[in-house]
C-alpha positions in Angstrom: 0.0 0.0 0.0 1.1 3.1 -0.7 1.8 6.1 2.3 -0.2 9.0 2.5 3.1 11.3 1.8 4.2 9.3 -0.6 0.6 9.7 -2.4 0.4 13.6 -1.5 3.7 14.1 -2.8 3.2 11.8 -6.3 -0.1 14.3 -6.4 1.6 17.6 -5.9 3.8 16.7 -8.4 1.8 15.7 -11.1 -0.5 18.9 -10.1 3.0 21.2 -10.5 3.6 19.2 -14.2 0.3 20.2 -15.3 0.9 23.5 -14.2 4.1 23.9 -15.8 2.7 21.8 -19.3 -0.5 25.0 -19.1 2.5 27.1 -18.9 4.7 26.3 -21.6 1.4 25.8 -23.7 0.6 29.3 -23.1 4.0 30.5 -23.6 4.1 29.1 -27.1 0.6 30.0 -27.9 -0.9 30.3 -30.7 1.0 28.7 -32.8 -1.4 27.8 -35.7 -4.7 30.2 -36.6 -7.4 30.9 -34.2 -11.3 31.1 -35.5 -13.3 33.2 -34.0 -16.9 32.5 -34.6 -19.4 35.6 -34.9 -22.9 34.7 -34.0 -24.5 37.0 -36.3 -24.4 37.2 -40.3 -22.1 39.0 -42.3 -21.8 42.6 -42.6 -23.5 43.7 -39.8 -22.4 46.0 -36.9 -21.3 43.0 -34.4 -19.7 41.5 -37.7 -17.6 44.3 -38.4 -16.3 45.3 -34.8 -15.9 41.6 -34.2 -13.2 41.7 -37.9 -11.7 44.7 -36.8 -10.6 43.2 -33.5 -9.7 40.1 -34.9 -7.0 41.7 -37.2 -5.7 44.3 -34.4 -5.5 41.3 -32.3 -4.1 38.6 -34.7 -1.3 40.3 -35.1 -0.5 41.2 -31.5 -0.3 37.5 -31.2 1.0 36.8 -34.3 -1.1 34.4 -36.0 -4.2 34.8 -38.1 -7.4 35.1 -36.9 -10.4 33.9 -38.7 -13.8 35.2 -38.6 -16.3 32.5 -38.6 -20.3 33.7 -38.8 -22.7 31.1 -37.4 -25.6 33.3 -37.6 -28.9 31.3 -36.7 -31.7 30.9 -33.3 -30.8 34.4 -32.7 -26.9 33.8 -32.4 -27.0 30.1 -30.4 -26.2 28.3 -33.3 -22.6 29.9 -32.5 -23.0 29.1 -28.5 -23.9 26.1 -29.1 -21.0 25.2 -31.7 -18.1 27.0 -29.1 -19.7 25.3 -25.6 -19.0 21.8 -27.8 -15.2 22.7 -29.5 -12.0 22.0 -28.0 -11.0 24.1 -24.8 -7.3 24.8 -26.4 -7.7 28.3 -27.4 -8.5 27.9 -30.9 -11.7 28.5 -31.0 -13.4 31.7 -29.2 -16.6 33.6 -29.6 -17.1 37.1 -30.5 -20.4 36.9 -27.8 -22.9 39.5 -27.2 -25.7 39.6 -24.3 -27.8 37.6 -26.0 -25.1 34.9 -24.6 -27.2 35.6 -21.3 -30.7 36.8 -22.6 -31.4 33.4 -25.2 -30.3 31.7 -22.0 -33.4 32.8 -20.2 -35.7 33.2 -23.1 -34.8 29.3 -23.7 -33.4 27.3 -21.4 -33.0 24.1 -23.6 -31.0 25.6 -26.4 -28.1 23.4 -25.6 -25.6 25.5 -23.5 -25.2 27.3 -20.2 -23.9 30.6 -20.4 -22.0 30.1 -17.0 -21.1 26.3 -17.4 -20.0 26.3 -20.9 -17.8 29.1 -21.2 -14.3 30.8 -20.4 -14.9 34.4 -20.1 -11.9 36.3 -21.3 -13.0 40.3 -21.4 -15.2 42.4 -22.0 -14.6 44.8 -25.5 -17.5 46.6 -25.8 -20.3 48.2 -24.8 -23.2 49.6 -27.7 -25.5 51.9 -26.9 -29.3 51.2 -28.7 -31.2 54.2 -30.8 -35.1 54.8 -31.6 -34.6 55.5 -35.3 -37.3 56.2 -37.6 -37.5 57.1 -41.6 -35.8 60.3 -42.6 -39.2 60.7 -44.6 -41.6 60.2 -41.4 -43.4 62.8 -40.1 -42.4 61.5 -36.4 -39.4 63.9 -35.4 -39.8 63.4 -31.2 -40.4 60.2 -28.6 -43.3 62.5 -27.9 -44.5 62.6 -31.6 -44.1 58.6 -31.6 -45.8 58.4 -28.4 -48.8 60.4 -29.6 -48.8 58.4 -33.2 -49.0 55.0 -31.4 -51.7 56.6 -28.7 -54.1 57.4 -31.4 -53.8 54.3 -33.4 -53.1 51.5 -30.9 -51.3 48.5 -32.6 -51.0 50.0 -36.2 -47.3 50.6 -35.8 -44.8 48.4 -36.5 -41.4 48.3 -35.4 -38.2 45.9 -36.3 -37.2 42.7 -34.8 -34.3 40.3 -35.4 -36.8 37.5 -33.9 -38.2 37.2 -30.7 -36.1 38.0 -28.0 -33.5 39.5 -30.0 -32.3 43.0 -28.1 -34.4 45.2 -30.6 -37.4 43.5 -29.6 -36.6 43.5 -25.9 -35.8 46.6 -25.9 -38.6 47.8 -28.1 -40.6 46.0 -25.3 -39.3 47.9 -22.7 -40.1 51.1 -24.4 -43.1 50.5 -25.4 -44.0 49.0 -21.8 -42.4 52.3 -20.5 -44.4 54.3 -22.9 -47.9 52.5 -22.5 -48.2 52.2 -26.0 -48.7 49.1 -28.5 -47.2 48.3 -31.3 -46.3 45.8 -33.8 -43.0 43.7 -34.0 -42.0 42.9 -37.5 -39.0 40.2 -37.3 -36.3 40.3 -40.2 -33.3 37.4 -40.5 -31.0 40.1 -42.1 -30.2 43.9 -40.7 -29.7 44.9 -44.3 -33.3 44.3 -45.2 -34.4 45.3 -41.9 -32.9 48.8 -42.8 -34.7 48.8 -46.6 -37.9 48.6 -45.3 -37.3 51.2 -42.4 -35.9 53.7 -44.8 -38.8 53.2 -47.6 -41.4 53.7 -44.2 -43.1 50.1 -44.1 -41.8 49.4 -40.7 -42.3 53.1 -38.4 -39.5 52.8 -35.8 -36.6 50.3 -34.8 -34.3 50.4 -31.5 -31.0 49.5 -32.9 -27.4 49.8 -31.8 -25.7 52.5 -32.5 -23.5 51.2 -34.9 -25.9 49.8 -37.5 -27.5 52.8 -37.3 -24.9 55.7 -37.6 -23.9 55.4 -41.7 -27.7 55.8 -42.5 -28.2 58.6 -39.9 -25.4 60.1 -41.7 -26.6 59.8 -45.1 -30.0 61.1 -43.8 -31.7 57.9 -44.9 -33.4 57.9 -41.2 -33.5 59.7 -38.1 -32.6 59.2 -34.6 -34.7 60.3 -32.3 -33.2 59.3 -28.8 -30.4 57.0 -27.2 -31.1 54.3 -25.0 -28.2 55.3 -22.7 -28.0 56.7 -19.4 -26.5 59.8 -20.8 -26.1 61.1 -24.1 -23.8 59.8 -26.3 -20.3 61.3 -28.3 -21.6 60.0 -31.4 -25.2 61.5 -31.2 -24.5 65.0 -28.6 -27.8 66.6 -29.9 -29.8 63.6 -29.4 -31.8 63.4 -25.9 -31.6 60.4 -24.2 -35.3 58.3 -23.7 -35.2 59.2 -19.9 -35.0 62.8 -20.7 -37.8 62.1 -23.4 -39.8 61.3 -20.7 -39.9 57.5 -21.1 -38.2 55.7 -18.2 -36.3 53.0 -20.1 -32.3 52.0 -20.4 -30.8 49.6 -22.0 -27.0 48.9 -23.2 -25.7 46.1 -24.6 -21.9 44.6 -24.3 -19.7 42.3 -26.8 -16.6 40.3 -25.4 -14.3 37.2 -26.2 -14.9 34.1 -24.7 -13.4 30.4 -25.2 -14.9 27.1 -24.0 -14.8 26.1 -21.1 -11.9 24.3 -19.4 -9.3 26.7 -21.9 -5.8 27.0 -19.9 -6.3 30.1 -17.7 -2.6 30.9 -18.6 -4.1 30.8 -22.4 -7.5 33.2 -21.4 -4.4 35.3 -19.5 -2.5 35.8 -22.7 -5.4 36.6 -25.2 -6.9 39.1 -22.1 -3.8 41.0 -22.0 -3.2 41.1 -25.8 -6.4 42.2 -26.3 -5.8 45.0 -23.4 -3.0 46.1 -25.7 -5.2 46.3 -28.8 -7.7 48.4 -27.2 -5.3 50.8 -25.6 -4.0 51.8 -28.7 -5.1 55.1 -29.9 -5.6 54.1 -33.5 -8.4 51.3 -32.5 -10.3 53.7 -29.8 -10.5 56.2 -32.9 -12.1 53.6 -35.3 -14.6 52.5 -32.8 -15.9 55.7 -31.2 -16.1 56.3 -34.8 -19.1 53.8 -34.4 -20.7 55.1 -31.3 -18.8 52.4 -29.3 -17.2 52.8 -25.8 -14.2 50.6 -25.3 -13.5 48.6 -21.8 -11.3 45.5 -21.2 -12.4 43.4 -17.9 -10.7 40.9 -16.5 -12.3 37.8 -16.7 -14.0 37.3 -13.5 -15.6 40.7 -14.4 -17.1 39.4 -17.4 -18.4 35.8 -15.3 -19.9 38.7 -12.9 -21.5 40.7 -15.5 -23.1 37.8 -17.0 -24.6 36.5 -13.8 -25.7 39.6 -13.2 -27.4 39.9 -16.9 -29.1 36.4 -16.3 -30.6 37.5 -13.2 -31.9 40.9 -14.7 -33.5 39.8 -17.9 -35.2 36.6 -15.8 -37.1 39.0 -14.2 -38.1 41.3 -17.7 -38.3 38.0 -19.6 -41.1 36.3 -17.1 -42.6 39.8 -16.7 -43.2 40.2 -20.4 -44.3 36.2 -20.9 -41.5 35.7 -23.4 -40.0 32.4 -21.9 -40.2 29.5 -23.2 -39.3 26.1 -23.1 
């Protein structure tokens, strides 16, 4: 039989090789091309923040990385594929919030947003916009208000699906605004914007991004920001609060890996991706898109997504979106 200090100290040993095998691994690492996987389709504002990143970073590291979109089931298709591929730093996910919110709206999708994944940092955080056509006659929340008072239901507004973050926080707006409308769900944000800018769907909270080319252009008009305060990219736009609807809501975007990845490997790509964000050149482009940078470590991003599933349980059950 073996001694007890004998078989604490074959254990500590084998516990210090493992230790020392993470890191070496993470030392060399990467040493072939990472994918990152984009739940969301081509081209659109999550898309082309997610590319951008991918190239500052890529070569910080100095390997390739390749964008990968898995758009589908309101960006779980992706989850789904990430909680499932090999926890060796190859793989990661561009996530958003929906990680937490399709969590609660459907519980059986195939992956747990805690469980499944290696939080690495936050990048992000987007601000939403009530936009409506540059030809409406709507130019105020109170106009829009009024409008959807007088014709209860007869206004549409977009969707990416049910439970996507326009129709939540369309929800909140409208539940803020005790008014009714119509949700309109499209699978692509190009055509979503068509039919907004030729005035067959009336309004559409969208993140800033999307929205700030065709604001630009004059193709539609922002009305107010979703944000606590107003934002750099829209100064002359009031906020909804001071519109006199009570309703806030901001979305984030980070990297994440499966779960189980080395720490010493979610250590490397945190602090790479620290140095891509402090650089002056990449808070330039971004801002440029209405986005405010912030690295987290990655126990702040396990918090923050704890703390998202607990907050849209409560609006998810409120409104009766849930389901099984």
């Amino acid at each position: 039989m073996i001694g007890f200090g004998r078989w604490f100290r074959a254990l500590s040993a084998a516990a210090i090789a493992a230790i020392a095998c993470s890191a070496a691994a993470a030392e060399d690492y990467p040493v072939r091309p990472i994918k990152l996987i984009v739940p969301y389709s081509a081209g659109g504002a999550s898309d082309v923040m997610a590319r951008y990143l991918a190239q500052k970073l890529g070569d910080r590291l100095g390997q390739s990385i390749i964008v990968e979109n898995q758009a589908g089931a309101a960006g779980s298709t992706a989850y789904v594929t990430v909680a499932k591929a090999q926890p060796d730093g190859y793989t990661l996910i561009y996530a958003t919030s929906s990680l937490a919110i399709n969590a609660v709206l459907k519980p059986k999708l195939g992956y747990d947003p805690v469980r499944d994944f290696a939080p690495i940092t936050n990048v992000l955080e987007v601000n939403n916009v009530l936009v409506v056509p540059a030809a409406s006659d709507l130019h105020s929340v109170a106009d829009l208000v009024a409008a959807a008072k007088n014709k209860p239901g007869e206004l549409n507004y977009v969707t990416l699906g049910p439970g996507s973050t326009p129709h939540l926080s369309a929800e909140l707006f409208t539940g803020a605004a005790g008014i009714k409308a119509q949700p309109v769900a499209y699978k692509l944000t190009t055509q979503a914007y068509t039919d907004l800018i030729e005035n067959r769907v009336q309004f559409w909270i969208a993140s800033m991004p999307s929205t700030l080319p065709h604001v630009r252009s004059g193709k539609i008009r922002a009305l107010a920001v979703l944000s606590a305060k107003r934002s750099a990219a829209y100064p002359d736009v009031p906020t909804l609060i001071e519109s006199g609807v009570n309703a806030e809501t901001t979305f984030w975007q980070g990297l994440f890996a499966p779960a189980g990845t080395p720490a010493a490997v979610v250590t490397k790509i945190n602090a790479a991706t620290r140095e891509v964000i402090g650089q002056a050149e990449t808070q330039a482009w971004y801002a440029n898109l209405g986005a405010e940078l912030g690295a987290t470590t990655p126990e702040q991003l396990a918090a923050t997504v704890r703390d998202e599933l607990k907050t849209w349980s409560g609006i998810v059950k409120r409104m009766g979106l849930a389901t099984d």
